[in-house]
C-alpha positions as CSV (number, residue, x, y, z in Angstrom):
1,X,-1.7,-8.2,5.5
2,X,1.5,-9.4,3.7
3,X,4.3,-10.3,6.0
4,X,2.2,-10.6,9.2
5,X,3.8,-14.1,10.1
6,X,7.3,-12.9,8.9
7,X,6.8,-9.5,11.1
8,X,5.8,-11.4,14.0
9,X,8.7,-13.3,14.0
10,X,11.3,-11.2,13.2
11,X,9.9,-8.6,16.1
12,X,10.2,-11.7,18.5
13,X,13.8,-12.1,17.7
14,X,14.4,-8.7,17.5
15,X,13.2,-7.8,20.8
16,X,15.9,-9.7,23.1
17,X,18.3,-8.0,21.5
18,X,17.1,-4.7,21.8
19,X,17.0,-4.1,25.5
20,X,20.9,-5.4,26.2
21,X,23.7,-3.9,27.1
22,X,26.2,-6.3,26.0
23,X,25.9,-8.9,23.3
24,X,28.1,-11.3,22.7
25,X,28.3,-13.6,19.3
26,X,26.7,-16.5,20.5
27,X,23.9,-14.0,21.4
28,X,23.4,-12.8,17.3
29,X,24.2,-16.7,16.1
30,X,20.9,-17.2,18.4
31,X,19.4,-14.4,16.6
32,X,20.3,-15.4,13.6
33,X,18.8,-18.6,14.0
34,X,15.9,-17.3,14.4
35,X,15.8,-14.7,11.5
36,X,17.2,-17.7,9.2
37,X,13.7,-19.5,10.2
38,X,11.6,-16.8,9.8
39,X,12.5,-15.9,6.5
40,X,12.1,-19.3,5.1
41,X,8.7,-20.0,6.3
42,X,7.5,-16.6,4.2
43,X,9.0,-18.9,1.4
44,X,11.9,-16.1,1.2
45,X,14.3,-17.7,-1.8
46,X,16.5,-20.0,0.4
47,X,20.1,-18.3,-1.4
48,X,18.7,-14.6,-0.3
49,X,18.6,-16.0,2.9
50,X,21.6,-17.2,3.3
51,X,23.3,-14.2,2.1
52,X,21.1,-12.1,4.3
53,X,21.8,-13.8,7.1
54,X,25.9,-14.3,6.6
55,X,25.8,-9.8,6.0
56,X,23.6,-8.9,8.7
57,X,26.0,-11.0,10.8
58,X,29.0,-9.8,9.4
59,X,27.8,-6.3,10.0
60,X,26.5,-7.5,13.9
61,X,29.5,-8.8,15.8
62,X,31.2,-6.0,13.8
63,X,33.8,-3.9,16.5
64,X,31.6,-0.8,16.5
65,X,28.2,-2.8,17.2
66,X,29.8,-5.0,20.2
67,X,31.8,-2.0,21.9
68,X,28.6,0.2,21.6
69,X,26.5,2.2,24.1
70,X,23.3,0.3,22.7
71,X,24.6,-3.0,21.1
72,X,20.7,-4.0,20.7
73,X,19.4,-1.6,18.9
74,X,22.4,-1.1,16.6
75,X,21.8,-4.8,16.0
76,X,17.8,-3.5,14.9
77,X,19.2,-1.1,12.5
78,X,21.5,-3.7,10.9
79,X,18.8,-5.7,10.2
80,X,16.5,-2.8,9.2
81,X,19.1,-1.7,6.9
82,X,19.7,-5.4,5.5
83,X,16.3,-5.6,4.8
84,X,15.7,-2.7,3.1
85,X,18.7,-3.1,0.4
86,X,17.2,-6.5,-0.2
87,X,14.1,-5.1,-1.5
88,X,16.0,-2.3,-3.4
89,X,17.1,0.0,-1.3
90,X,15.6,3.2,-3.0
91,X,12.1,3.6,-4.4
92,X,12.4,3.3,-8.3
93,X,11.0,5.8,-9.8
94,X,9.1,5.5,-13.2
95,X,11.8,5.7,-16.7
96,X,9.7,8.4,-18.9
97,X,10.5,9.2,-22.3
98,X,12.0,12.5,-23.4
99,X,10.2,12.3,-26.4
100,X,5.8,11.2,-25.1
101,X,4.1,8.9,-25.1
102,X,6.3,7.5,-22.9
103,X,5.0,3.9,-23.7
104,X,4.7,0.9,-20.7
105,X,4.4,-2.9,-21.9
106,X,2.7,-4.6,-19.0
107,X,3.5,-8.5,-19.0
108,X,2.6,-11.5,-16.6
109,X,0.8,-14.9,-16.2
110,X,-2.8,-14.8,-16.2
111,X,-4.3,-14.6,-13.1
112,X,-1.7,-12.8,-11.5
113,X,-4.2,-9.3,-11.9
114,X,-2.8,-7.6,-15.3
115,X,-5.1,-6.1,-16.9
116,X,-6.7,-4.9,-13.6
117,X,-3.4,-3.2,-12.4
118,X,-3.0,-1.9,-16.6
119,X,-6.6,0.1,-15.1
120,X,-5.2,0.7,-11.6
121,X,-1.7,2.5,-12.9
122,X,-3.3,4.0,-15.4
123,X,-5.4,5.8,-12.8
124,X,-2.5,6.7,-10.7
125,X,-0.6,8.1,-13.3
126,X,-3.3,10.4,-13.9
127,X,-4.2,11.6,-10.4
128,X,-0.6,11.3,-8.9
129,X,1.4,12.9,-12.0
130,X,-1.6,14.2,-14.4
131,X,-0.6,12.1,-17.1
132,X,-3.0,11.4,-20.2
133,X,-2.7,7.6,-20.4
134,X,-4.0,5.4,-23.2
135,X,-5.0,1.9,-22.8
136,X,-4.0,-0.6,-25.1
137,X,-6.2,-3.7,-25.6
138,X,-3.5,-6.4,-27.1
139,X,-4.6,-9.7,-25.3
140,X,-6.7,-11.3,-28.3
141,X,-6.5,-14.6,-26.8
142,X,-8.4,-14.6,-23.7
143,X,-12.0,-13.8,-24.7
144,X,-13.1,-11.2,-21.6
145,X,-9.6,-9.5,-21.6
146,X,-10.6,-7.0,-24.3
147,X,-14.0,-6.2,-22.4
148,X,-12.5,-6.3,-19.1
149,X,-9.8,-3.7,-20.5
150,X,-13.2,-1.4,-22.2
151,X,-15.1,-2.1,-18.4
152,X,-12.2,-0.7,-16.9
153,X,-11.4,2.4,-19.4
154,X,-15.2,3.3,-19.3
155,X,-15.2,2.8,-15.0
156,X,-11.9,5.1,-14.8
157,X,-13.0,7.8,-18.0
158,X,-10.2,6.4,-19.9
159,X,-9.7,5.7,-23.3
160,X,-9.4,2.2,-24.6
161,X,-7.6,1.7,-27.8
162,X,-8.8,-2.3,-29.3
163,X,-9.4,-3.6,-33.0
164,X,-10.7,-6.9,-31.4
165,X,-9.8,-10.3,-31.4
166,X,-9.2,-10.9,-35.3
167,X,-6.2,-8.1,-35.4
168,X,-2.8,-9.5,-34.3
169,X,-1.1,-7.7,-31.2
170,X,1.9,-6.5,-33.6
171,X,-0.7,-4.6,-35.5
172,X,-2.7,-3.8,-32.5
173,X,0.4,-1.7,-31.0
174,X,1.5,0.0,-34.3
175,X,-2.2,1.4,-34.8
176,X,-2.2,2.1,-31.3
177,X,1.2,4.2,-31.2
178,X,-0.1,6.5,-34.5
179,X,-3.3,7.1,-32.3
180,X,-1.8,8.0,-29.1
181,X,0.9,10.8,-30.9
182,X,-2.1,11.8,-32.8
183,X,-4.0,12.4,-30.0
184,X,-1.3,13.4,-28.0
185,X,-1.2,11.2,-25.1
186,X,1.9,10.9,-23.3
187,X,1.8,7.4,-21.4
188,X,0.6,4.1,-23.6
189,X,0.0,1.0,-21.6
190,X,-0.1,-2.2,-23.5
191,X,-2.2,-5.2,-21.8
192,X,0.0,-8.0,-23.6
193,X,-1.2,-11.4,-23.9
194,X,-0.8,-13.9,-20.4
195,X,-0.7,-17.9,-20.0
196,X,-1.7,-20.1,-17.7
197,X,2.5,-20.8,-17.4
198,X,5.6,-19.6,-19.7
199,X,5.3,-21.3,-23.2
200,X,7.8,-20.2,-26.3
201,X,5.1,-19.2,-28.2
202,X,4.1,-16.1,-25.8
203,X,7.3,-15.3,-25.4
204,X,7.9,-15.1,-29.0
205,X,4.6,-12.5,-29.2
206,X,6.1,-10.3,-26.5
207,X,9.5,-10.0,-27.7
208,X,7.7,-9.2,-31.5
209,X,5.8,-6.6,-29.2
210,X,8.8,-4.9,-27.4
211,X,10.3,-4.9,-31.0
212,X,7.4,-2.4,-32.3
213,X,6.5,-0.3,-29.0
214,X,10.1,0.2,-27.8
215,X,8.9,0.4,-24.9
216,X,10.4,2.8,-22.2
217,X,9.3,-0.1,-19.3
218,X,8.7,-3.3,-19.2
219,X,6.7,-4.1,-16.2
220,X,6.1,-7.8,-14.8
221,X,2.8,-8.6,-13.0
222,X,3.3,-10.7,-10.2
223,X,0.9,-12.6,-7.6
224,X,2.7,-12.2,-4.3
225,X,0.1,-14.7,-2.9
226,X,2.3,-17.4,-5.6
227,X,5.5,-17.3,-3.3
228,X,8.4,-18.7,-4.8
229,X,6.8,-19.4,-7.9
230,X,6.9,-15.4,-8.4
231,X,10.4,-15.2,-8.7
232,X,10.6,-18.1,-10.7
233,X,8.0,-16.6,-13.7
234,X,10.1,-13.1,-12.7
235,X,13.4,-14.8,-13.9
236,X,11.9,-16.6,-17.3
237,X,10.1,-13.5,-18.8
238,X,13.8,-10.8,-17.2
239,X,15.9,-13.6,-19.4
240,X,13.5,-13.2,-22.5
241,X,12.6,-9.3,-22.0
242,X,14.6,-7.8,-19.8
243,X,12.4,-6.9,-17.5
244,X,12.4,-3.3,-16.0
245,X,10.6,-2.9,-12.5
246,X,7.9,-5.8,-10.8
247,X,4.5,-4.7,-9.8
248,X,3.2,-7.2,-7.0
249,X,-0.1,-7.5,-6.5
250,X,-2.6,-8.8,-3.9
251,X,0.3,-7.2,-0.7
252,X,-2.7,-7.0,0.9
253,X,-4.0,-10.8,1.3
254,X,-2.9,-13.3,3.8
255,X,0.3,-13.9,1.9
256,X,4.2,-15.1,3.3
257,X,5.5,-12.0,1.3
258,X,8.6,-14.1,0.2
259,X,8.2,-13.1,-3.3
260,X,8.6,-9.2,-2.7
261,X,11.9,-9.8,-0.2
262,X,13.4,-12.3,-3.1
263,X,12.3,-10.8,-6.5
264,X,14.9,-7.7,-6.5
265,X,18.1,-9.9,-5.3
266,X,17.2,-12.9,-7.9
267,X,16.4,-11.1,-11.2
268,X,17.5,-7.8,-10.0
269,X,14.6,-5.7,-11.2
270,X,13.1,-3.6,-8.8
271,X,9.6,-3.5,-7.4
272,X,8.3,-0.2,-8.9
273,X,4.5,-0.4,-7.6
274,X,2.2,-2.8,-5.2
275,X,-1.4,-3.4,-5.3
276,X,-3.2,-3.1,-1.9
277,X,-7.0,-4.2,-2.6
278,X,-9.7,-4.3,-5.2
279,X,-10.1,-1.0,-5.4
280,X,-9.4,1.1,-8.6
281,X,-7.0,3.5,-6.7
282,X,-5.6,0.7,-4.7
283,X,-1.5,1.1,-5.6
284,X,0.9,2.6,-4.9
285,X,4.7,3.0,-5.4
286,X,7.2,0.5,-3.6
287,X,9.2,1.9,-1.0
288,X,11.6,-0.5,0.5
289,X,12.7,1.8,3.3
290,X,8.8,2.0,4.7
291,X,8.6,-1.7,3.8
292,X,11.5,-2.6,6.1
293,X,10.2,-0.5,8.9
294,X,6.8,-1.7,8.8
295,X,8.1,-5.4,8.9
296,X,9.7,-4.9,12.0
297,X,7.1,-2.7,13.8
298,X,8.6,0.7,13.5
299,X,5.7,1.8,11.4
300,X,5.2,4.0,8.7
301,X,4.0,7.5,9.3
302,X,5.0,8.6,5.7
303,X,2.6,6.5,4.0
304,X,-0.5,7.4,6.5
305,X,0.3,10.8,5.9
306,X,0.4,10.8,2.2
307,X,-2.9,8.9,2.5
308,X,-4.7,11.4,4.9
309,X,-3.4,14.4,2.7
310,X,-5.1,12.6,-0.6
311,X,-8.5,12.2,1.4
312,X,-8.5,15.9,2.9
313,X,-8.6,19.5,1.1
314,X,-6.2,21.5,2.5
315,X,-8.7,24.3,2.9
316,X,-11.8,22.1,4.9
317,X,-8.4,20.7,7.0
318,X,-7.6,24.3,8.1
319,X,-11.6,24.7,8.7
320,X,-11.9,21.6,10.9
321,X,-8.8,22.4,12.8
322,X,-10.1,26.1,13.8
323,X,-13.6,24.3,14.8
324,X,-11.6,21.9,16.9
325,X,-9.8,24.7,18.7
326,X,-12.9,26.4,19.2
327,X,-14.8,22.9,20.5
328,X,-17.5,24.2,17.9
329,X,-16.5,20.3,16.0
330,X,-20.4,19.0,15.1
331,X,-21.3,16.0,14.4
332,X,-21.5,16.2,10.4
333,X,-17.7,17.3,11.0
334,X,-17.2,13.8,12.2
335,X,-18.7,11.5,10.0
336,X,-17.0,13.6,6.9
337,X,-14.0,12.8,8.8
338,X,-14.8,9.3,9.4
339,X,-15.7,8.5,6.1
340,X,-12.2,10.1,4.7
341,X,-10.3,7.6,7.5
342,X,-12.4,4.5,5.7
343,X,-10.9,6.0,2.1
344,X,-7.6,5.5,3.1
345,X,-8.1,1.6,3.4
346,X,-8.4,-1.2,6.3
347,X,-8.2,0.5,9.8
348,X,-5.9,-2.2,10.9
349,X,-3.7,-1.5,8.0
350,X,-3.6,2.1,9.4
351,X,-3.2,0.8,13.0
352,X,0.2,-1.0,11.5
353,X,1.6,2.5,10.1
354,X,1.7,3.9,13.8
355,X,4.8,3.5,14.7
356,X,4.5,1.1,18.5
357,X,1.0,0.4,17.5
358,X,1.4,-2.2,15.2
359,X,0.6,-5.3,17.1
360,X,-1.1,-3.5,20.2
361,X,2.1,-2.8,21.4
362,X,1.1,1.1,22.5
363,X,-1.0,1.8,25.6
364,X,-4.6,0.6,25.2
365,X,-4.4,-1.3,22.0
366,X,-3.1,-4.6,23.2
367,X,-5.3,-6.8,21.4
368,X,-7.5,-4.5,19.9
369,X,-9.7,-5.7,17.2
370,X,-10.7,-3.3,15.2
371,X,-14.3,-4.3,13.9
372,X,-15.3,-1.9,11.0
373,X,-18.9,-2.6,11.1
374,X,-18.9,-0.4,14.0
375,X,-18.4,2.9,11.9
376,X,-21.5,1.4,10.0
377,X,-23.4,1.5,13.5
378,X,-21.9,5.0,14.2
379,X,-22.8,6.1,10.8
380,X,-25.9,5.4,10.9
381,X,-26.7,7.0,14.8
382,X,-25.3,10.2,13.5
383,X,-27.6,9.8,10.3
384,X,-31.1,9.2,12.6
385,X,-30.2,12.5,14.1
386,X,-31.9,15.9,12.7
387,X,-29.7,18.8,11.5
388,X,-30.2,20.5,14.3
389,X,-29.0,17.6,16.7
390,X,-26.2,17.0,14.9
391,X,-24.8,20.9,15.1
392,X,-26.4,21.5,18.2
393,X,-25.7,18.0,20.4
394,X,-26.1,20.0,23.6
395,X,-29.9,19.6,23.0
396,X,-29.7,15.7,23.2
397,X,-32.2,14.9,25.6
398,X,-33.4,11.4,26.8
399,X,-36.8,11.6,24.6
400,X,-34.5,12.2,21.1
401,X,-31.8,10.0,22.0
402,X,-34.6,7.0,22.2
403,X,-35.8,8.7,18.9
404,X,-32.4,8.2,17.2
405,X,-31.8,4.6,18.7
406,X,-34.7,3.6,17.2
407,X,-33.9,5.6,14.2
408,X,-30.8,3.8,13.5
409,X,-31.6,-0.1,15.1
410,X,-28.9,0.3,18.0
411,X,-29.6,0.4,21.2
412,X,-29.8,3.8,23.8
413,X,-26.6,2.4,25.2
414,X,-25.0,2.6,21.9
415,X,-26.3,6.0,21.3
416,X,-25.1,7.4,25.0
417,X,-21.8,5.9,24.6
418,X,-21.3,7.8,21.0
419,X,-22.4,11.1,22.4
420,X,-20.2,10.9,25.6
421,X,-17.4,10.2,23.0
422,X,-18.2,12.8,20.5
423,X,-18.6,15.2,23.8
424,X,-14.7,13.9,25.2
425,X,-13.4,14.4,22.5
426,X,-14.7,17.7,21.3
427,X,-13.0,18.8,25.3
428,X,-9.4,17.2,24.2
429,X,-9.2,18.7,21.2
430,X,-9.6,22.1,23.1
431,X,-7.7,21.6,25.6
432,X,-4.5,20.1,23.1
433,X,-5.0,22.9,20.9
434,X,-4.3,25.3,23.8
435,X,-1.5,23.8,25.3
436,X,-0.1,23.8,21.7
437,X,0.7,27.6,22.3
438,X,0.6,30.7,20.4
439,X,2.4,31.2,17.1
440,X,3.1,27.4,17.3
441,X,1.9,25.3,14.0
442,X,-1.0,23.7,15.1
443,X,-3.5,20.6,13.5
444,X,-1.5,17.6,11.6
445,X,-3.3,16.5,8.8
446,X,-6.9,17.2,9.9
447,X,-7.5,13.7,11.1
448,X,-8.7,13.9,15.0
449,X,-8.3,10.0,15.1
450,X,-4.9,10.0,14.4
């Protein structure tokens, strides 16, 4: 994931300071040192740093911080909060018009993943808010844009407005605007034309585009994996447009994550969403508190929460959890609720959101690697069992256990080991819901794993 490198170093540096009981100056110069590193190596814009650095030290050898009970961990928090009001402080929310459609020009370089996260927002918007979002086809230039755009419309149950590749965007966007008040939908997203790098002519298109659409944001597409080239394409198109909110994409590659910690302190527009995979729902809006937190290991329980509450009815969670009380938790119970924990993304990704857990620092996950190909194997054990078997595991015996190994192509060992789990944990959810007492709120979010 984004950051991983930065993370790890910061947590490092982080870590002698929390345990102390004095610091001194010399001790947060040393830190600082450090930090100063860390950042530049995830390409971090080298004046953010230095004014990072020069407040979080400020703020450090600071009366309150070195006369404290915990100097350390007040130290952590300085940071924490440093780091979160470099990347915006507050999540930006979206600008909607009082008057619909409420109409969104996405820009960016091609390449960067535009007209993909045009498809990916527009989906959000729907689900998350229950807008009725139009997409807008205005990238005659690149010859698959416009049937990438349909691919996407028709993939999502969307609808595509495009009068081809002989219509200029001006004209495009003015047609397009008519039909979406005529047909009364309240968010328009315009996929604008991109280049391979800024040229006057583009510009010139866009700023004849905002002209017509008025458009209540003007979003920026940006490739985190580009470093501090991001910034650099963020401050050419914010001194032509005026751009209103970044959306970074590809967060979840084996990126520096420079770009995201520089973007908001160089051009000052906020990141409003980040793209997380391939996947059509995979965004999601930008919060710079969780970012922060996650960075330095102290998880982020919000965002795995929100994710397990989109994967699970409310009504099957309240089922599950009175089966789980009752130990009467089958087997098709499980693999429902394994196959909602692989919907909410990469199980290492989740790992990270546990606050402690993230780099195996929590008791039995010190250099766990999670291999996900072993849900596939578990998947398909539970799958070569009967109905019966599966509600009724009790019956298990040695002769349909060698059934189901050969059933599935694991071995008898693998199907043992999956049934003494299944069995263990069926007993500790039992025994926790007991101990959770009577008229006490019991279950989470359904999610035994968690």
């Amino acid at each position: 994931m984004a950051f991983e490198g930065l993370s790890e170093r910061l947590q490092a540096s982080l870590a002698k300071m929390r345990g102390k009981g004095k610091i001194s100056e010399a001790d947060v110069k040393e830190m600082m040192r450090e930090v100063r590193l860390a950042l530049l190596e995830a390409d971090v814009n080298f004046k953010v740093v230095k004014q990072f650095v020069n407040d979080v030290k400020e703020r450090a050898v600071g009366q309150d911080v070195m006369t404290s009970l915990t100097p350390g961990q007040q130290v952590v928090k300085i940071v924490h909060d440093e780091l979160t009001k470099l990347m915006g402080s507050e999540v930006s929310p979206l600008t909607l018009s009082n008057r619909p459609p409420t109409v969104i020009m996405m820009t960016g370089l091609q390449g960067a993943g535009k007209t993909t996260t045009v498809g990916k927002l527009a989906n959000h918007l729907r689900k998350k808010q229950n807008r009725s979002p139009l997409l807008v086809a205005a990238d005659i230039y690149r010859p698959a844009a416009i049937k990438q755009l349909e691919t996407l419309g028709k993939q999502l149950e969307l609808p595509v407005f495009s009068m081809g590749d002989q219509v200029s965007p001006q004209e495009i966007v003015t047609n397009a605007l008519d039909y979406a008040k005529e047909h009364h939908h309240d968010i328009v997203l315009i996929d604008t034309a991109g280049r391979l790098h800024i040229d006057e002519d583009l510009m010139q298109e866009l700023v004849d585009v905002k002209e017509i659409a008025k458009p209540n944001e003007i979003f920026l597409v940006v490739d985190s994996m580009t470093g501090q080239d991001a910034v650099n394409v963020a401050q050419s198109f914010n001194e032509k447009l005026g751009v209103t909110g970044v959306v970074l994409t590809k967060l979840d590659g084996d990126t520096r994550g420079g770009a995201a910690l520089s973007i908001k302190a160089v051009t000052g527009a906020p990141i409003k969403f980040v793209g997380l995979g391939e996947k059509l729902d995979a965004i999601e809006p930008f919060y710079p508190e969780r970012m922060a937190s996650r960075i330095l290991g102290m998880g982020d329980m919000l965002t795995l929460i929100e994710k397990a509450e989109s994967q699970m009815d409310a009504t099957r969670a309240k089922e599950l959890e009175g089966k789980m009380r009752d130990a009467s938790f089958t087997f098709d119970d499980f693999i429902e609720q394994l196959q909602q924990v692989k919907q909410m993304g990469p199980l290492d990704e989740l790992l990270g959101m546990i606050p402690g857990a993230g780099k195996g620092k929590m008791k039995g996950l010190k250099n766990a690697q999670i291999d996900e190909k072993q849900l596939v194997y578990v998947e398909a054990i539970i799958q070569s069992m009967t109905k019966r078997e599966r509600t009724e595991p009790e019956i298990l015996n040695a002769s349909r256990r060698k059934r189901i190994a050969r059933g599935s192509g694991r071995s008898i060992q693998e199907v043992n080991r999956l049934i003494k789990q299944f069995e263990d944990m069926r007993k500790m959810m039992k025994q926790f819901s007991g101990q959770m007492g009577k008229g006490k709120k019991k279950g989470g979010f359904g999610l035994p794993f968690f």
